[in-house]
C-alpha positions in Angstrom: 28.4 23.4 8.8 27.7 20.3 6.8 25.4 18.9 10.1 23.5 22.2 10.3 23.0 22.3 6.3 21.6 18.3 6.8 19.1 19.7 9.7 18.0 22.6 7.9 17.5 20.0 4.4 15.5 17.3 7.0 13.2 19.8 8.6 12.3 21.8 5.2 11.3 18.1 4.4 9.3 17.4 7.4 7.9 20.4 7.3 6.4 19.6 3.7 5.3 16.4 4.4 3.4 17.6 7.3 1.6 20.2 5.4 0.6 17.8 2.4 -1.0 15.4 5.4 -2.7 18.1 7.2 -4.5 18.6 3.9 -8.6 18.3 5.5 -9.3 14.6 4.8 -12.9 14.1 3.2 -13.5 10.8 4.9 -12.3 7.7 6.5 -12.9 4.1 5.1 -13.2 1.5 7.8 -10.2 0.0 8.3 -9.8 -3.8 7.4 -8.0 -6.6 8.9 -5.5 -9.2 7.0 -4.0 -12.1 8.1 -1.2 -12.3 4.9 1.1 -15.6 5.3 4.0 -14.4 3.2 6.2 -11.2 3.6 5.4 -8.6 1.4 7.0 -4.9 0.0 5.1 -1.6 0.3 6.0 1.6 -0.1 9.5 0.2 -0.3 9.6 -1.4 2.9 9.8 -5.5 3.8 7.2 -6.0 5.7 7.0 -9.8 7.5 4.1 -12.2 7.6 1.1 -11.7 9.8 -2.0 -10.0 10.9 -2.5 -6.0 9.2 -4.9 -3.4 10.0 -5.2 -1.5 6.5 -7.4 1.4 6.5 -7.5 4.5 3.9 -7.9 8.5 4.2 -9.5 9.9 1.4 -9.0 13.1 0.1 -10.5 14.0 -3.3 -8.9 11.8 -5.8 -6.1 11.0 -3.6 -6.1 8.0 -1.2 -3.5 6.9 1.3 -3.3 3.5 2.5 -2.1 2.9 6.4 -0.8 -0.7 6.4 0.1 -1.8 10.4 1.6 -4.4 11.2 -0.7 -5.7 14.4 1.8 -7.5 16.2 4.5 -5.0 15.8 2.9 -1.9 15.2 5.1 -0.7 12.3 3.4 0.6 9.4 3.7 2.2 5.9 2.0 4.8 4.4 1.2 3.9 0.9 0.2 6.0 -2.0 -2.5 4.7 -4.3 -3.9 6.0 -7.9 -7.3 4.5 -9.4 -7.3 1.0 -10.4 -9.1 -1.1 -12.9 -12.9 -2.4 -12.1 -12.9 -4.6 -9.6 -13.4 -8.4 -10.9 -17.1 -9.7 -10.7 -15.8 -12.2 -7.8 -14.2 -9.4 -5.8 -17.0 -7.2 -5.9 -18.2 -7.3 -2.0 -15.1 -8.7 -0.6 -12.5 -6.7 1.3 -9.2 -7.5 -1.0 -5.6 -7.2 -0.9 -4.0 -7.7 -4.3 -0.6 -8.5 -4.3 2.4 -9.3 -7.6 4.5 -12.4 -6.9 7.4 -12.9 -9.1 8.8 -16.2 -7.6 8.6 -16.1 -4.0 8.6 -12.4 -3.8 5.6 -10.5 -3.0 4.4 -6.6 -3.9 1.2 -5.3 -2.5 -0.2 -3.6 -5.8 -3.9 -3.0 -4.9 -7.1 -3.3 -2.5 -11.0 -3.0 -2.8 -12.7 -2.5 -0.4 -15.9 -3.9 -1.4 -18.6 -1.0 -1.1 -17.9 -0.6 -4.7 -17.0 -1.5 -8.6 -13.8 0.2 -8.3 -10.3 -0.5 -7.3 -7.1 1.7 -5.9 -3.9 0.6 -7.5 -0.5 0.6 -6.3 2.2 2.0 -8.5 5.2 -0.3 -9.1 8.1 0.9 -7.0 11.6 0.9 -8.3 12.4 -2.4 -6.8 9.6 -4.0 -8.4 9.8 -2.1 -11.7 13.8 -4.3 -11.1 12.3 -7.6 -9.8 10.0 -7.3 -13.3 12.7 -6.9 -15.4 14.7 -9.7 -13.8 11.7 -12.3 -13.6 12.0 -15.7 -15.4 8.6 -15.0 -17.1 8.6 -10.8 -16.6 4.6 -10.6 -16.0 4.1 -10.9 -12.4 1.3 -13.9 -11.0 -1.6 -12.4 -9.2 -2.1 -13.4 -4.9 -5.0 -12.1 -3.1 -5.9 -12.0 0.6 -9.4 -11.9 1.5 -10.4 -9.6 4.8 -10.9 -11.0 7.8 -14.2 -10.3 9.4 
């Protein structure tokens, strides 16, 4: 009873998520390539060192990130919400930003250089942790430039 009440649960779930991404998307960004030397968390998930395709589906305000691993082929889907300006030396650069506290790494945004604007990565809980247990508690800044 217990397994049938856990399939029931899973598909209601699946179900939903698949409805909120057939949602028509409006249009789709080019997608960018990375070469990131350190291992880095997104949307929860460890992701190692190497090459990424990273593009975005827009939808109205909302924008989803699909970071792939190019080697490996396993990706996250990663939820963004509108970011600050872009700095004046990002401007027309493709951009990962990413929070290090010590030698761990958190991607927290991305331009994509056809604009002034930024998308912004909300802190997951295991950053939001990582923060609170940080020597100096304000994470240091990393960037990866696109790879053309």
């Amino acid at each position: 009873m217990k397994l049938i009440a856990t399939s029931i649960a899973a598909s209601g779930l699946l179900a939903a998520l698949t409805m909120a991404l057939a949602v028509p998307v409006r249009a789709q960004s080019l997608i960018f390539r990375y070469s990131i030397p350190f291992d880095f968390v997104a949307s929860g998930q460890t992701l190692p060192a190497g090459d990424y395709l990273v593009g975005a589906a827009y939808n109205h305000d909302t924008v989803i990130l699909n970071v792939r691993n190019v080697s490996t082929d396993a990706a996250v889907l990663v939820l963004t919400a509108p970011g600050p300006a872009a700095r004046s030396g990002d401007r027309d650069k493709e951009v990962l930003l990413f929070h290090r506290y010590e030698g761990d790494y958190f991607l927290a945004g991305i331009w994509d250089g056809s604009r002034d604007i930024s998308r912004a990565i909300p802190m997951s809980k295991t950053e939001r942790d990582r923060a609170t247990t940080a020597p100096r508690g304000k994470p240091e800044e990393a960037t990866v430039l696109a790879r053309r």
